[in-house]
C-alpha positions as CSV (number, residue, x, y, z in Angstrom):
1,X,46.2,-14.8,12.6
2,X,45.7,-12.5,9.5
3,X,44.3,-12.2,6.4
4,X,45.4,-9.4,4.2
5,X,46.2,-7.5,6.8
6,X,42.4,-8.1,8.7
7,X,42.8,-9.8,11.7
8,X,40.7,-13.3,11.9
9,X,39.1,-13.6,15.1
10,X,35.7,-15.1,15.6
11,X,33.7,-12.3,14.4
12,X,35.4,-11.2,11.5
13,X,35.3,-14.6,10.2
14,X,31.4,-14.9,10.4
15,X,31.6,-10.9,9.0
16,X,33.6,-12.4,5.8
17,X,31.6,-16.0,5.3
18,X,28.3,-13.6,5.6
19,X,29.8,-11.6,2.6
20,X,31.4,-14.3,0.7
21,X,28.1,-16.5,1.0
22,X,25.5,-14.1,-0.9
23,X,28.0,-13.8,-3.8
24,X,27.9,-17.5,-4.1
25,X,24.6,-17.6,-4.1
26,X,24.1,-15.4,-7.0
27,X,26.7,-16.3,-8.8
28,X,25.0,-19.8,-8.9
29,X,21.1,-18.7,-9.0
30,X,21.9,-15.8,-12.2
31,X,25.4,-17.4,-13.4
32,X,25.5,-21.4,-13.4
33,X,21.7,-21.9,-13.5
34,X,21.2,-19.3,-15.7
35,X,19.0,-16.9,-15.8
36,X,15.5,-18.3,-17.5
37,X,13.5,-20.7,-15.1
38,X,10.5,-22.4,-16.1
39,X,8.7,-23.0,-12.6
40,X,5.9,-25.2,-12.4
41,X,3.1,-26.2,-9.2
42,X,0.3,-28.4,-9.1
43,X,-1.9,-26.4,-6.8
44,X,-4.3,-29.3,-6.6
45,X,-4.6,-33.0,-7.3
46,X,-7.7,-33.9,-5.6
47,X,-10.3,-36.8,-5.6
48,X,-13.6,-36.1,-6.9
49,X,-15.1,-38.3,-4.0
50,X,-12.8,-37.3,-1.3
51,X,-14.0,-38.0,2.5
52,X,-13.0,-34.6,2.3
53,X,-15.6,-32.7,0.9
54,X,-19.2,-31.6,1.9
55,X,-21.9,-34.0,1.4
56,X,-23.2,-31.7,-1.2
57,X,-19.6,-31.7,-3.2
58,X,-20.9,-35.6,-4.1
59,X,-22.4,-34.9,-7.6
60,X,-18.4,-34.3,-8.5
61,X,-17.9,-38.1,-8.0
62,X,-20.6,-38.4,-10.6
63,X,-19.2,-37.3,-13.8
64,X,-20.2,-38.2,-17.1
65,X,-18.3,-38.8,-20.3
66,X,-20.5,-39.2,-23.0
67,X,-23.0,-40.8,-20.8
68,X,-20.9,-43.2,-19.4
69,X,-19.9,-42.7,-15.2
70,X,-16.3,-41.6,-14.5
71,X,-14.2,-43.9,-12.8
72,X,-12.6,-42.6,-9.6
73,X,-12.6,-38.7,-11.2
74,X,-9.4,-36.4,-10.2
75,X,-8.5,-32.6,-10.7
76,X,-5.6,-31.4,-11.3
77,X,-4.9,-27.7,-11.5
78,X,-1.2,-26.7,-12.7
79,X,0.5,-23.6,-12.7
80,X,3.3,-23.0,-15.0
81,X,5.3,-19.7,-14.4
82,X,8.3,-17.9,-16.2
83,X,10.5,-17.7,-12.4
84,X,13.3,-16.3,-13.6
85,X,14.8,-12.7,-14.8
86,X,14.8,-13.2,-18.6
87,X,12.1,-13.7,-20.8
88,X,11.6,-17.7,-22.4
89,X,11.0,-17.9,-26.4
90,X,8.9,-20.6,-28.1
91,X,12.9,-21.2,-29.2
92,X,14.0,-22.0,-25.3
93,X,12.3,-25.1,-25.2
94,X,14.1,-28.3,-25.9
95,X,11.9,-30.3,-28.4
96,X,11.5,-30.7,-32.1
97,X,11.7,-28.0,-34.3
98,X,9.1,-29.2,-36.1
99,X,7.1,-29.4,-32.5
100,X,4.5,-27.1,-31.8
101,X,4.9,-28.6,-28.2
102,X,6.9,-28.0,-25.5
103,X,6.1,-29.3,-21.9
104,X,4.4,-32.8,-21.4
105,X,2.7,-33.5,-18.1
106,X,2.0,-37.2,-17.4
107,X,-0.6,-39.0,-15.1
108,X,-0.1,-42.3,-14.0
109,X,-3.2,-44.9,-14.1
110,X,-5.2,-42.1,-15.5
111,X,-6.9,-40.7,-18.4
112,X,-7.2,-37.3,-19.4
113,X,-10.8,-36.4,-19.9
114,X,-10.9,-32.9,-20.2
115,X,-9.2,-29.8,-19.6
116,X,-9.2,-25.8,-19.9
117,X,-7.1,-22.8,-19.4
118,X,-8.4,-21.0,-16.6
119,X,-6.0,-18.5,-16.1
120,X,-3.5,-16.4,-18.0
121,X,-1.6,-13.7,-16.6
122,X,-1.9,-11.6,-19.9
123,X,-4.0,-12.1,-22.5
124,X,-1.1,-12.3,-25.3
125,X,-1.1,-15.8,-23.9
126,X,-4.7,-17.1,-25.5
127,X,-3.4,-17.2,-29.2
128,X,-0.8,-20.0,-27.9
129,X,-3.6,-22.0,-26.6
130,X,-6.9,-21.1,-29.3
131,X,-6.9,-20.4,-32.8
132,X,-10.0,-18.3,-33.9
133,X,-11.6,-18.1,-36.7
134,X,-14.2,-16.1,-37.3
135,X,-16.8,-17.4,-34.5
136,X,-14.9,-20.5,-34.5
137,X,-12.4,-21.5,-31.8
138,X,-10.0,-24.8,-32.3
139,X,-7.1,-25.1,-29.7
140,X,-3.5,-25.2,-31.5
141,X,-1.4,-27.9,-32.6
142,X,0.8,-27.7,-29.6
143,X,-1.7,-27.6,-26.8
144,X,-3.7,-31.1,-26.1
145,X,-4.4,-34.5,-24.5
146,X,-4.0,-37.7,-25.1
147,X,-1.9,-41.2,-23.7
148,X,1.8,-42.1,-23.5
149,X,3.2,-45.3,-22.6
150,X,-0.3,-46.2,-20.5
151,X,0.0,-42.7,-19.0
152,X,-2.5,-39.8,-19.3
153,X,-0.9,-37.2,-21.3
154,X,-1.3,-33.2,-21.6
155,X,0.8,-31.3,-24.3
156,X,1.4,-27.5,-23.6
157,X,2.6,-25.3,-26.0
158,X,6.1,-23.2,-25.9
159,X,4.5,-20.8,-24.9
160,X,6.6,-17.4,-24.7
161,X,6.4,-15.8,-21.1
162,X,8.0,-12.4,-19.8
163,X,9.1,-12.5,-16.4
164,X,6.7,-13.3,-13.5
165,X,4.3,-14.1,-16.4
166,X,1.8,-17.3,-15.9
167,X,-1.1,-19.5,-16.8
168,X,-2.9,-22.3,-15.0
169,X,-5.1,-25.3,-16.8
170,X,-7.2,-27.2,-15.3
171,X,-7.9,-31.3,-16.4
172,X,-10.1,-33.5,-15.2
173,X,-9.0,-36.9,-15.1
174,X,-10.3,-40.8,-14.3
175,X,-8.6,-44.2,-13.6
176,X,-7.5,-46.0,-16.6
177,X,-5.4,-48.1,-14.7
178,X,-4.6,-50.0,-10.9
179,X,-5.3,-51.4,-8.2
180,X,-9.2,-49.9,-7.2
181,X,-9.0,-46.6,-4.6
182,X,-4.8,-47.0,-4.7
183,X,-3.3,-43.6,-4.6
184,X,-2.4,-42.5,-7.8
185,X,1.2,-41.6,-8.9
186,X,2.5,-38.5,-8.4
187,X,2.2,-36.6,-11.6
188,X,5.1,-36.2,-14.5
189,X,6.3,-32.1,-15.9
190,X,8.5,-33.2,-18.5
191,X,10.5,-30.3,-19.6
192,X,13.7,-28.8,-20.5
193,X,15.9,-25.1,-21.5
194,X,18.2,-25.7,-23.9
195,X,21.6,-23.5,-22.8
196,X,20.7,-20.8,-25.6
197,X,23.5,-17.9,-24.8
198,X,24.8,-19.7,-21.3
199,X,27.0,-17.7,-18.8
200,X,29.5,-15.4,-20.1
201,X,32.2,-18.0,-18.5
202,X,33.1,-20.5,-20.9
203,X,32.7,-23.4,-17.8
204,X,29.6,-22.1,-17.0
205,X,28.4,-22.1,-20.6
206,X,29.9,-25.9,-20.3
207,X,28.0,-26.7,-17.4
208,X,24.6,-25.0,-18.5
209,X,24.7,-27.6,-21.5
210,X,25.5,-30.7,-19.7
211,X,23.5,-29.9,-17.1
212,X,20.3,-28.1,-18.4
213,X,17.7,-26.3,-16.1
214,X,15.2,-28.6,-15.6
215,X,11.4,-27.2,-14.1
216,X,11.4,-27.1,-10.1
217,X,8.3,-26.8,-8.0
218,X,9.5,-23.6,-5.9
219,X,9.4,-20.4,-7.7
220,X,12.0,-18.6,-4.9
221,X,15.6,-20.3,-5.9
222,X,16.9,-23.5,-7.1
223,X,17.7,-25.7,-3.9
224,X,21.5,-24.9,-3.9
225,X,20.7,-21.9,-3.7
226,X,18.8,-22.2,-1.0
227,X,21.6,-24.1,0.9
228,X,23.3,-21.1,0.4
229,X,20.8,-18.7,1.5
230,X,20.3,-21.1,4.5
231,X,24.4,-20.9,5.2
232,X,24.1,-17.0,5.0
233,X,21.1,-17.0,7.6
234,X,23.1,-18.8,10.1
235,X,26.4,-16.6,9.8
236,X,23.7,-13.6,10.4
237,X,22.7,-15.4,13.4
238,X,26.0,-15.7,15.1
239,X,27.2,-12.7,14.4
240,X,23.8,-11.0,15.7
241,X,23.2,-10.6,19.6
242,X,20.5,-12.8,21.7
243,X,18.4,-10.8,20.7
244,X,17.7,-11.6,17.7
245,X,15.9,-14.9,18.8
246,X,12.9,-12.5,20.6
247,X,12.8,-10.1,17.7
248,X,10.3,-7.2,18.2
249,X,7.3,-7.1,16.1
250,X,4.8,-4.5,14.8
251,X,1.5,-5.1,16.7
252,X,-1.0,-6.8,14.5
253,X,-3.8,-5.1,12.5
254,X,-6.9,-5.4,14.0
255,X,-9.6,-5.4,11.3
256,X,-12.9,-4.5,12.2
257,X,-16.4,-4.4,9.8
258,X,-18.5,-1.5,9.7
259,X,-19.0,2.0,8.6
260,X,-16.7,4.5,9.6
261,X,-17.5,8.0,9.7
262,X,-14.6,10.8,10.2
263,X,-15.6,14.7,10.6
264,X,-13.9,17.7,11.3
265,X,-11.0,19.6,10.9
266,X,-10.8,20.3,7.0
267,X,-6.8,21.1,7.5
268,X,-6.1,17.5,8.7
269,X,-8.7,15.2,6.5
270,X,-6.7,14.5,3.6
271,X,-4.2,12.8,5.9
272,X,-6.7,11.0,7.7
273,X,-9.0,10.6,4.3
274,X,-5.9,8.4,3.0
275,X,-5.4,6.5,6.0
276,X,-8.9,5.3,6.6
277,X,-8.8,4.5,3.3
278,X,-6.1,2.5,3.4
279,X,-7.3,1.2,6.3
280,X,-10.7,-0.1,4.8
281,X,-8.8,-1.5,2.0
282,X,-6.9,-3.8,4.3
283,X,-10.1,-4.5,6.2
284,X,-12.5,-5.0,3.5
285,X,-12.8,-9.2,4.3
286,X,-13.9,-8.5,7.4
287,X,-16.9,-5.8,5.7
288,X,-14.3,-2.2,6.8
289,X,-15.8,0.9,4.7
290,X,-15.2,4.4,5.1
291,X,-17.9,7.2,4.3
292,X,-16.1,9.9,2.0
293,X,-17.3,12.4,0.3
294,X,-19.9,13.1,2.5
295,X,-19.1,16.6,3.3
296,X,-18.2,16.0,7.1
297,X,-15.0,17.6,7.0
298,X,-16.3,21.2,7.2
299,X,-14.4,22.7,10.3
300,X,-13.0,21.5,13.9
301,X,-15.9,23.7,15.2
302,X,-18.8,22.0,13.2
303,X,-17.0,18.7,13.7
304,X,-17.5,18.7,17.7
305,X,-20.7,19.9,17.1
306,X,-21.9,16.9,15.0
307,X,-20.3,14.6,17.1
308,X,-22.3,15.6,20.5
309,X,-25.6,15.5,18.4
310,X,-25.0,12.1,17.1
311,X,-24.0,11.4,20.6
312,X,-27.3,12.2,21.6
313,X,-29.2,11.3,18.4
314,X,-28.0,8.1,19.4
315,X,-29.2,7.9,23.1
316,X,-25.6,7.4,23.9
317,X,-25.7,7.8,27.6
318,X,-23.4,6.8,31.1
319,X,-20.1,4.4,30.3
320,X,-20.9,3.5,26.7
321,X,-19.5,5.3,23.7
322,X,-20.1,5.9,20.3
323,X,-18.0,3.1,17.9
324,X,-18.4,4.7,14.4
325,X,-17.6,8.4,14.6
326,X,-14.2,10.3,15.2
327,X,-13.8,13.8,14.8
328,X,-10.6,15.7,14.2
329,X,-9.8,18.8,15.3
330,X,-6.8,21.8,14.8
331,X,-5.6,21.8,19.0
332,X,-8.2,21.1,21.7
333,X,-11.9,21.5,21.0
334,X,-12.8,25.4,22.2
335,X,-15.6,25.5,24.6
336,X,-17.2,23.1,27.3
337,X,-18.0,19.4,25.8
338,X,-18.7,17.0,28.8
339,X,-19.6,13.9,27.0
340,X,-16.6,14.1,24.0
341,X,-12.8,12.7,24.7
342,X,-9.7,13.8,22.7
343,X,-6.8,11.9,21.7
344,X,-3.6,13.8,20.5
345,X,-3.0,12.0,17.1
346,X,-0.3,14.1,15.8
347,X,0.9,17.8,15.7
348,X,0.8,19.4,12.2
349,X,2.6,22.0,10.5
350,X,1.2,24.9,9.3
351,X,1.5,28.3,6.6
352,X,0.8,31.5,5.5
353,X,0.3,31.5,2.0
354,X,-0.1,34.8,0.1
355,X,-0.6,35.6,-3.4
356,X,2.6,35.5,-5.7
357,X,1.4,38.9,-7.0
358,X,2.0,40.8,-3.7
359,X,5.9,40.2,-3.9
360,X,6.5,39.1,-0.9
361,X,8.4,35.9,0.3
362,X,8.7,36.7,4.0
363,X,7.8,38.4,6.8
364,X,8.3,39.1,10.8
365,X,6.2,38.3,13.2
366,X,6.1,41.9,14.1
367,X,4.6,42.8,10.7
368,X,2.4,39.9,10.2
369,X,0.2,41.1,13.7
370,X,0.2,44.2,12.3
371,X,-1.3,43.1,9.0
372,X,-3.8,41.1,11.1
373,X,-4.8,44.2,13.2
374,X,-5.6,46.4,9.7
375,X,-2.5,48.8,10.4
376,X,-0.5,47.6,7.4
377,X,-2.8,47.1,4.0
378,X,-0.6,47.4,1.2
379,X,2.4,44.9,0.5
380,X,4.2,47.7,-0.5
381,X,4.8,48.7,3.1
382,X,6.3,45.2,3.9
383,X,9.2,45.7,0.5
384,X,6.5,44.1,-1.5
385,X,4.1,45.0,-4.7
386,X,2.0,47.7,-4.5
387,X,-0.7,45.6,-4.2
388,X,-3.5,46.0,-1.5
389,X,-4.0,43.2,1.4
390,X,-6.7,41.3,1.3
391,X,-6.9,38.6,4.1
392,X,-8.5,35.6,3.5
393,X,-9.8,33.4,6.9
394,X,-11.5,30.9,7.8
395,X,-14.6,30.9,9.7
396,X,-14.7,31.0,13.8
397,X,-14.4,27.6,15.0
398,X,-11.6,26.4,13.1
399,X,-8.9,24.9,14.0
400,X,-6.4,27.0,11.6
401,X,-7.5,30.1,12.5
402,X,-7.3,29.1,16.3
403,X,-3.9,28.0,16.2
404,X,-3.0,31.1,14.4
405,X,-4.4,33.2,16.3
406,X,-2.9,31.4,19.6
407,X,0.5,30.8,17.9
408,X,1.5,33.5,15.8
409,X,-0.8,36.6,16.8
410,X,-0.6,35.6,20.5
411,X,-3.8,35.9,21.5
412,X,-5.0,38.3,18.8
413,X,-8.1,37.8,16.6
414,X,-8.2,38.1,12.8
415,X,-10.5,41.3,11.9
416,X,-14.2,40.5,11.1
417,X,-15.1,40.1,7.4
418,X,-16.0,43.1,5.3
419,X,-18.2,41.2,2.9
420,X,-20.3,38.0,3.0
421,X,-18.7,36.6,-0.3
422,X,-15.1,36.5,-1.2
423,X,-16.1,37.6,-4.4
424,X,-17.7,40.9,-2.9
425,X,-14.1,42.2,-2.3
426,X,-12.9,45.3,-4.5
427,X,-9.4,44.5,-5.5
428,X,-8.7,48.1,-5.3
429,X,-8.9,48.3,-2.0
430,X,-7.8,46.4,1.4
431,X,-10.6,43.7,2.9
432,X,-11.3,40.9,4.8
433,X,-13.5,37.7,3.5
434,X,-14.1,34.6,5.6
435,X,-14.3,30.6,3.7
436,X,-15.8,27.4,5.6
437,X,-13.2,25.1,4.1
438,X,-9.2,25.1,3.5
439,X,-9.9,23.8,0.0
440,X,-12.2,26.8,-0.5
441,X,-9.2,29.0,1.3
442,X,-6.8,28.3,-1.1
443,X,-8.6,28.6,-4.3
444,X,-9.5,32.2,-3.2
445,X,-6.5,33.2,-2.3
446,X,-4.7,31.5,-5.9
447,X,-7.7,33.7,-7.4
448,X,-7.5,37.2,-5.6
449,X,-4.3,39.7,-6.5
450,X,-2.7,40.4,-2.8
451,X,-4.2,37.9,-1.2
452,X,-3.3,36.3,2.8
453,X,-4.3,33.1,3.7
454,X,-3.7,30.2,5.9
455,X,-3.4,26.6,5.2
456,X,-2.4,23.0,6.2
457,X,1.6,23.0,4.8
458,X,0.7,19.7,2.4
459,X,-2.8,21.0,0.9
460,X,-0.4,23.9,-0.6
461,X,-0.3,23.2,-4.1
462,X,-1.2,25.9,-6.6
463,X,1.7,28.0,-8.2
464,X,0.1,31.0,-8.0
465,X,0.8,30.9,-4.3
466,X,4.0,31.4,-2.0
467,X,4.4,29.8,1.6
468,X,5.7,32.5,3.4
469,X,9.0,32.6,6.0
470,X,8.1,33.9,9.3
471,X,11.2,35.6,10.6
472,X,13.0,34.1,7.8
473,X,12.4,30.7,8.3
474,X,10.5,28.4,6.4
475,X,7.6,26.1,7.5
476,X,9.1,22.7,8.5
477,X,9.1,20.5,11.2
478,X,12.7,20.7,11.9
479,X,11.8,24.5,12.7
480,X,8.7,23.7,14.9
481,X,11.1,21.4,17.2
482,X,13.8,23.9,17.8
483,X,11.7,26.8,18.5
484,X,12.2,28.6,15.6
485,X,8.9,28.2,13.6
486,X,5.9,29.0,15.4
487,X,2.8,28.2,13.4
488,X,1.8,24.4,14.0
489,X,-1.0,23.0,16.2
490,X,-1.7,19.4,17.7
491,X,-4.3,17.3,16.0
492,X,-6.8,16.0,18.7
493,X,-9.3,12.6,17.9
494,X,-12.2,13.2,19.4
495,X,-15.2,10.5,20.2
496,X,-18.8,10.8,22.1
497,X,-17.7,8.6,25.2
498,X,-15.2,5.8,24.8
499,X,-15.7,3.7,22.1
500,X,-16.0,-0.2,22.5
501,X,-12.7,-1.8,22.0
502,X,-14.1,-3.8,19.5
503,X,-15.6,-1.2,17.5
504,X,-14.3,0.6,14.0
505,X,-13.8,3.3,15.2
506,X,-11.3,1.9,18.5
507,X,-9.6,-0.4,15.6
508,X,-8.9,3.0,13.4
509,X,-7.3,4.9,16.4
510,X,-5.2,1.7,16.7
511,X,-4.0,1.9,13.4
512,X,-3.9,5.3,13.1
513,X,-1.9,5.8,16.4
514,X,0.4,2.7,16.6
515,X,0.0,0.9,13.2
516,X,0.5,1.9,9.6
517,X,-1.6,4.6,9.6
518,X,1.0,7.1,11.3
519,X,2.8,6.2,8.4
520,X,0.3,7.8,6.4
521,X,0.3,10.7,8.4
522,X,4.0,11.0,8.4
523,X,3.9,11.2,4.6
524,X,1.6,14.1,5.1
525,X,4.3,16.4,7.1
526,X,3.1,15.5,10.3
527,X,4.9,14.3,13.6
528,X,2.7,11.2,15.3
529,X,2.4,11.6,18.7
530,X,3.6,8.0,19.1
531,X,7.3,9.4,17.9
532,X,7.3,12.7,20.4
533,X,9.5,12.5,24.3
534,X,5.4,12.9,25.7
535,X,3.0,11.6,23.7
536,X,-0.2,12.0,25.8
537,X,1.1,15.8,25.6
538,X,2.0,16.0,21.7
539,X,4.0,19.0,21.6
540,X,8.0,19.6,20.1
541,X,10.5,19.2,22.7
């Protein structure tokens, strides 16, 4: 059997309902109901003296009115709540014109005794609920208490509300009414929308009228819309494979408390920066906090370094580890260190920058080794500016400079500094300054004419600087995994033994690794292991 020209075999059938069913559904949720919603929840409706509460909670059941002992006191906190698309006008609400009111909620076998706003998504809202005057405050016509056919009364006002806007108010109430310690009635929240515009159809404008929206407790959909919604997930669930009914699910967040304290690699911390911050955030109920701005991030180098002394500052000895300190390095950690373990967290992509003065956008590999071994010192020699070279590193020990050196140079070092200060250099002539930060790096080489430099791809920012080509291609990952880019370097974790599982600093690796924080990293330009063919290895395939 077919249906314009479709043939209607099981699947297609459940393909077409799971189409047809979601356009139902908001053709009836934005269409026939309408698009304003005025939601409503009573988040509590509680017994002063309930079993309940604490022994020390019994003053409640002790209120006072004017001296005189409540009888069987109540709260009742409601929420009202604009839940639908379009805004709602003091005009929306069906009442009186002359009415400053426009909701009524009613309390069976009880008085209202008092009451408060005690929370408003915008403060806009307060003039609909207080008049001042001066240091005077009166509430308005529109917003009160009093009785209605026996029943505890409270008038709210039409109150205009944007959507998503709210405010809750709080009453306290007492029996008026009843059989002694009976449950009371289930509150009243009288209200109505009149049609106003209705749907553009002229039976839906019909229907809207006869039928007006009346306040539901759920703020999601109306309930036929929900039977839709429900229809929809069932077509969805025969049409999808067995496999849907074991679906597989991010492992949980594991919040620790404590102080974490990150070090190192000054290339890789404002990834990591924003991910333990984020990771704090997330963990702050359970007491998570991260030490920035400290200063720790001052090299791969110094980072290892600072580890193994707080290692041994903190008599860390045999099978225990340190739980509150992770340092980050650019590749593996040079040198012998015994007592520290790496992780590979990630591999990162790295640049030559160079001043936009030296008129230069790319350059081999042959002729960047030779700039690195002094034989080339004007960018004039390269089809650049006449402009003379002046290379900008990084200390020894970091991880940068390592990985360029390893990667690009093969094996070559950058020359020694000429002068002790960036700001020695004579711009008339070729030299060679060394910085202790990337940060630092960057802002020299913005600053200095002809200036070479080396940096973390993200922390490139400035216009005054240009990340060069290496044999005509650019710095991305795409390059790094086919061979064709050659500056990058794997990001190592590194911790003074193994760290307690239960520690802050096990539960950031976690999250770093495996959790949302590679996210983090990912926005960053770097690859997480966790993604790569070999991740104990880390490298491109």
């Amino acid at each position: 059997m077919s249906l314009f020209g479709v043939e209607l075999n099981f699947n297609n059938v459940v393909a077409i309902v799971a189409v047809v069913i979601p356009v139902l559904a908001f053709l009836w949720e934005f269409v026939v109901i309408r698009r304003k919603r005025l939601g409503y929840r009573f988040q509590m409706d509680v017994l002063a003296s309930d079993s309940a509460h604490a022994p020390s909670a019994a003053v409640l059941s002790r209120l006072h009115d004017n001296g005189v002992t409540l009888n069987e006191p109540s709260f009742v906190l409601v929420r009202v709540e604009n839940a639908g698309w379009r805004p709602i006008e003091a005009g929306d609400y069906l009442a009186p014109h002359n009415s400053e009111t426009g909701i009524h909620v009613l309390f069976g076998h009880r008085r209202v005794v008092g009451m408060a706003v005690t929370e408003l998504s915008h403060p806009a809202l307060l003039p609909f609920f207080v008049n001042v005057t001066g240091d005077v405050a009166q509430e308005t016509p529109g917003f009160g208490m009093g009785t209605q056919n026996g029943a505890g009364l409270i008038r709210l006002p039409r109150v205009t509300l944007n959507p998503g806007a709210h405010y809750k108010v709080l009453a306290v109430l007492e029996r008026s009414s009843g059989i002694a310690n009976s449950p009371f009635p289930e509150p009243k929240f009288q209200a109505d929308l009149i049609g106003g515009e209705g749907p553009p159809l002229a039976w839906g404008r019909w229907f809207a009228r006869l039928k007006p929206a009346r306040t539901e407790a759920h703020t999601f959909a109306s309930r036929p819309a929900l039977v839709f919604i429900g229809l929809l997930a069932v077509a969805v669930l025969l049409q999808a494979s067995l496999t849907l009914f074991w679906p597989t699910r991010p492992a949980p967040l594991d919040c620790v408390g404590g102080t974490l304290h990150l070090q190192g690699s000054t290339a890789f911390a404002p990834a990591v920066t924003d991910a333990a911050k984020e990771y704090a955030r997330l963990c702050e109920a359970k007491g998570a906090r991260f030490a920035a701005g400290n200063g720790s991030f001052q090299g791969s180098g110094e980072g290892i370094a600072a580890l193994e002394k707080a290692g041994a500052d903190a008599g860390i000895s045999g099978t225990e580890g340190l739980g509150d300190r992770i340092t980050f390095t650019d590749g593996p950690a040079a040198g012998s260190h015994p007592q520290v373990l790496p992780r590979p967290v990630a591999y990162s992509l790295f640049t030559l920058v160079v001043n936009k003065d030296a008129g230069v956008r790319t350059l081999t590999t042959a002729q960047i080794r030779g700039i690195y071994a002094k034989k080339i010192t004007n960018w004039s020699e390269v089809g650049g500016n006449s402009v003379p070279i002046h290379l900008i590193d990084r200390h020894r020990g970091s991880g940068t400079r390592s990985a360029l050196e390893e990667r690009v140079l093969k094996g070559a070092s950058v020359p020694e500094a000429d002068v002790d200060d960036c700001a020695q250099l004579n711009h008339a002539e070729p030299g060679v300054c060394e910085v202790d930060s990337t940060d630092t790096l960057l802002d020299r080489a913005a600053a200095i004419p002809g200036a070479l430099g080396y940096s973390e791809v993200s922390s490139v920012t400035s216009t005054e600087l240009v990340k060069l080509r290496i044999d005509d291609m650019p710095p991305t990952l795409e390059g790094v995994e086919d061979g064709t880019y050659p500056y990058w370097q794997t990001e190592y974790a590194y911790t003074y033994g193994e760290p307690p599982a239960d520690s802050i600093a096990a539960a950031f690796l976690r999250y770093l690794t495996d959790q949302g924080g590679k996210d983090i990293l990912r926005e960053y330009g770097n690859r997480p292991c966790s993604e790569t063919e070999y991740p104990l290895v880390c490298t491109p395939t």
